[in-house]
Backbone bond lengths (Angstrom), bond angles and torsions (degrees), N, CA, C in turn:
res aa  C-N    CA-C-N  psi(-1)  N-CA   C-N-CA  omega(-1)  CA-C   N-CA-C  phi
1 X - - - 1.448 - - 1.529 109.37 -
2 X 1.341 106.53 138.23 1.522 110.41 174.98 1.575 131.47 -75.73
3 X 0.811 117.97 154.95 1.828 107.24 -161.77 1.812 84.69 -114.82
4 X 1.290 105.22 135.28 1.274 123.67 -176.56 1.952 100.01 -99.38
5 X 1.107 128.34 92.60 0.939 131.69 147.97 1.536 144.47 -51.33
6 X 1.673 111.15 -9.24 1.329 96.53 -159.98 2.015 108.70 -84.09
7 X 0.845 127.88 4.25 1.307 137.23 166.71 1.634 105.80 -59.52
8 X 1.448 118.50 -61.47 1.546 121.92 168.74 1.428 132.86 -52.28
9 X 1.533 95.52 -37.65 1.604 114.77 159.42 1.219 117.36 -52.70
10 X 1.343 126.56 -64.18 1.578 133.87 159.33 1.211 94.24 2.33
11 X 1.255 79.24 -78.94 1.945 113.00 -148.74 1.347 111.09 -24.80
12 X 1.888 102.64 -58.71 1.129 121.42 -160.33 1.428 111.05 -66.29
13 X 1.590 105.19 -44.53 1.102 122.89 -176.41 1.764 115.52 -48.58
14 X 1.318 91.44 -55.07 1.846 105.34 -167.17 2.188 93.72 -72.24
15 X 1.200 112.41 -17.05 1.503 121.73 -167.14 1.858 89.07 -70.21
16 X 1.611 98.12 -59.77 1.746 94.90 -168.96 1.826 112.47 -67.80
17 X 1.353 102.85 -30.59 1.554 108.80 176.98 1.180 97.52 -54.75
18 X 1.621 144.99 -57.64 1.415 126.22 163.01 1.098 154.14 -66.27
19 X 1.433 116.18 7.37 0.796 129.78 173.21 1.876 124.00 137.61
20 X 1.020 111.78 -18.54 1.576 115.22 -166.45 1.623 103.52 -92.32
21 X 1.419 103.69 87.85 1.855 119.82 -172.67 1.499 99.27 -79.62
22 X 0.542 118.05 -16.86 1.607 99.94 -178.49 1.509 112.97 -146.76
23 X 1.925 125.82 168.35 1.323 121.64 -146.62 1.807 96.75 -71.86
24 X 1.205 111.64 -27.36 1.757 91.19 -171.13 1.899 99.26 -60.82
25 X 1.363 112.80 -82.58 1.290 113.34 165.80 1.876 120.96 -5.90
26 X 1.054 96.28 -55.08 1.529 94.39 -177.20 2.195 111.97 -79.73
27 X 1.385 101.31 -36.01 1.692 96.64 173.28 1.143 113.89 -65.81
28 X 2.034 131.39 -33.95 1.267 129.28 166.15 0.922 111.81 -80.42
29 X 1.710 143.61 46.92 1.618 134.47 125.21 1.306 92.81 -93.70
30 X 1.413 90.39 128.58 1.693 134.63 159.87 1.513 113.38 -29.93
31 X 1.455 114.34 -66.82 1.419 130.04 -166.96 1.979 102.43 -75.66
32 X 1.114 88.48 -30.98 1.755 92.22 -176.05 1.546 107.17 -84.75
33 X 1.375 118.80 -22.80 1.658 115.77 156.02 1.418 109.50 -79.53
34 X 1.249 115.34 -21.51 1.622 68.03 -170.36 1.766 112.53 -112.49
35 X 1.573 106.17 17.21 1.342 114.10 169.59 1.654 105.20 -81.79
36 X 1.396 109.59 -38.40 1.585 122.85 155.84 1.577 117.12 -31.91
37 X 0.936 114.20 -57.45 1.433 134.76 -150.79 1.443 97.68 -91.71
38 X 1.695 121.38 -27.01 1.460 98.11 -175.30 1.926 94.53 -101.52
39 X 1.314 125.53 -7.05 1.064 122.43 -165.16 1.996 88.10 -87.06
40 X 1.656 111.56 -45.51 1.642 88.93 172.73 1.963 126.94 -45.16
41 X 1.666 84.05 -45.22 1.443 93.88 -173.54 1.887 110.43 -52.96
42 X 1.084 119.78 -45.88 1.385 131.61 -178.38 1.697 107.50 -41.90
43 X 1.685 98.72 -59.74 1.898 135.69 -160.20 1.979 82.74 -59.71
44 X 1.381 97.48 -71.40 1.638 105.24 -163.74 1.361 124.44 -120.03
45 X 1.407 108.28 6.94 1.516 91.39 164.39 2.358 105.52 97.79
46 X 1.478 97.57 -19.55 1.206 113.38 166.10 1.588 144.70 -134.32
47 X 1.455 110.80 106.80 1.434 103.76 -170.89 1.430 112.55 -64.50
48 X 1.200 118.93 -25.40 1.594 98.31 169.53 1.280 147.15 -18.21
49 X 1.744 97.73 -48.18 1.800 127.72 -170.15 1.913 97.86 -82.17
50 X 1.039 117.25 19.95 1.456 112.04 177.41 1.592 123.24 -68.04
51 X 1.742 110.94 -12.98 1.248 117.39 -167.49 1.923 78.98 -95.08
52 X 1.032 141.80 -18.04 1.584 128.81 -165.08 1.412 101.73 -90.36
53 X 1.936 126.47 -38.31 1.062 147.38 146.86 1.797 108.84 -6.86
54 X 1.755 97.13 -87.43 1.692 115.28 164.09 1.836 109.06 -29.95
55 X 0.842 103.11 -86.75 1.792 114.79 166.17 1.684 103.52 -6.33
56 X 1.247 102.28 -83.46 1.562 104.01 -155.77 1.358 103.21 -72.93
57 X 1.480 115.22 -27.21 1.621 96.02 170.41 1.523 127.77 -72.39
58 X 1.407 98.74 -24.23 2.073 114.12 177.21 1.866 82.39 -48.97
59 X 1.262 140.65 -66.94 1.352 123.66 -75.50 2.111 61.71 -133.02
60 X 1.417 113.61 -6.11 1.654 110.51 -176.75 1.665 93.03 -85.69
61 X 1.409 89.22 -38.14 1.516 86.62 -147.43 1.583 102.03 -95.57
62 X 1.538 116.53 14.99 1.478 110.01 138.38 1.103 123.52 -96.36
63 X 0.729 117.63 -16.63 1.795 127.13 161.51 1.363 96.62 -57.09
64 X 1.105 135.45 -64.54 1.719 131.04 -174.79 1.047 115.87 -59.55
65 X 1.525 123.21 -11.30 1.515 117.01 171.11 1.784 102.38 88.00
66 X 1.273 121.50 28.23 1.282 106.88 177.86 1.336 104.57 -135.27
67 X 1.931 132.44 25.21 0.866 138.07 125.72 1.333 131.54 -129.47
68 X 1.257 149.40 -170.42 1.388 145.24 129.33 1.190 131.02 -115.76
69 X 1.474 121.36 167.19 1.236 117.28 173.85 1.377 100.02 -109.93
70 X 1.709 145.03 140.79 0.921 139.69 144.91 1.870 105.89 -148.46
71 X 1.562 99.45 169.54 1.375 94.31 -172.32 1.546 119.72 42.70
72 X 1.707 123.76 41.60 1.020 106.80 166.88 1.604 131.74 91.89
73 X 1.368 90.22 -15.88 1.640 109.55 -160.37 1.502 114.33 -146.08
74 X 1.483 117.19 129.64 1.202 110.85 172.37 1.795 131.29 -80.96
75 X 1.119 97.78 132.11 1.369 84.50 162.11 1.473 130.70 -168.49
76 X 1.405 108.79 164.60 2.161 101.21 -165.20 1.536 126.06 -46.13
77 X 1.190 109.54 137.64 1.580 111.21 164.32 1.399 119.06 -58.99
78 X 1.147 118.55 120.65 1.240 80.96 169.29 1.543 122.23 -117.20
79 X 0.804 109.81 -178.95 2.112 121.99 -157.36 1.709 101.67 -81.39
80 X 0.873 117.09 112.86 1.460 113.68 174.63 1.741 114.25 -84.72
């Protein structure tokens, strides 16, 4: 079964739109751990792995073209 991520995406998304450019910033929002944390728990059985969770979705969803990383810092594409 496929794991529907886009709820975490949000997260992340609306997390860097306010401000949290980079991974420390983004693992200390609250709401973005713990959508993390229940999507590890679901994946493996452990919320712990919620900061690896964050990770692989940053790293999809520059691949999708709906963020970047530059200078250190993430942040939205935006739509022309």
């Amino acid at each position: 079964m496929k794991t529907d991520y886009s709820t975490l995406d949000n997260a992340i998304c609306a997390a860097i739109h306010s401000g949290a450019d980079n991974f420390t910033r983004l693992t200390s929002q609250r709401s973005v751990m713990d959508i993390a944390a229940a999507v590890a728990e679901r994946k493996n059985g452990f919320a712990g792995l919620g900061w690896r969770v964050i990770d692989r979705r940053l790293q999809a969803l520059r691949k999708a073209g709906k963020i970047i990383y530059k200078g250190g810092k993430w942040t939205l594409v935006v739509a022309a």
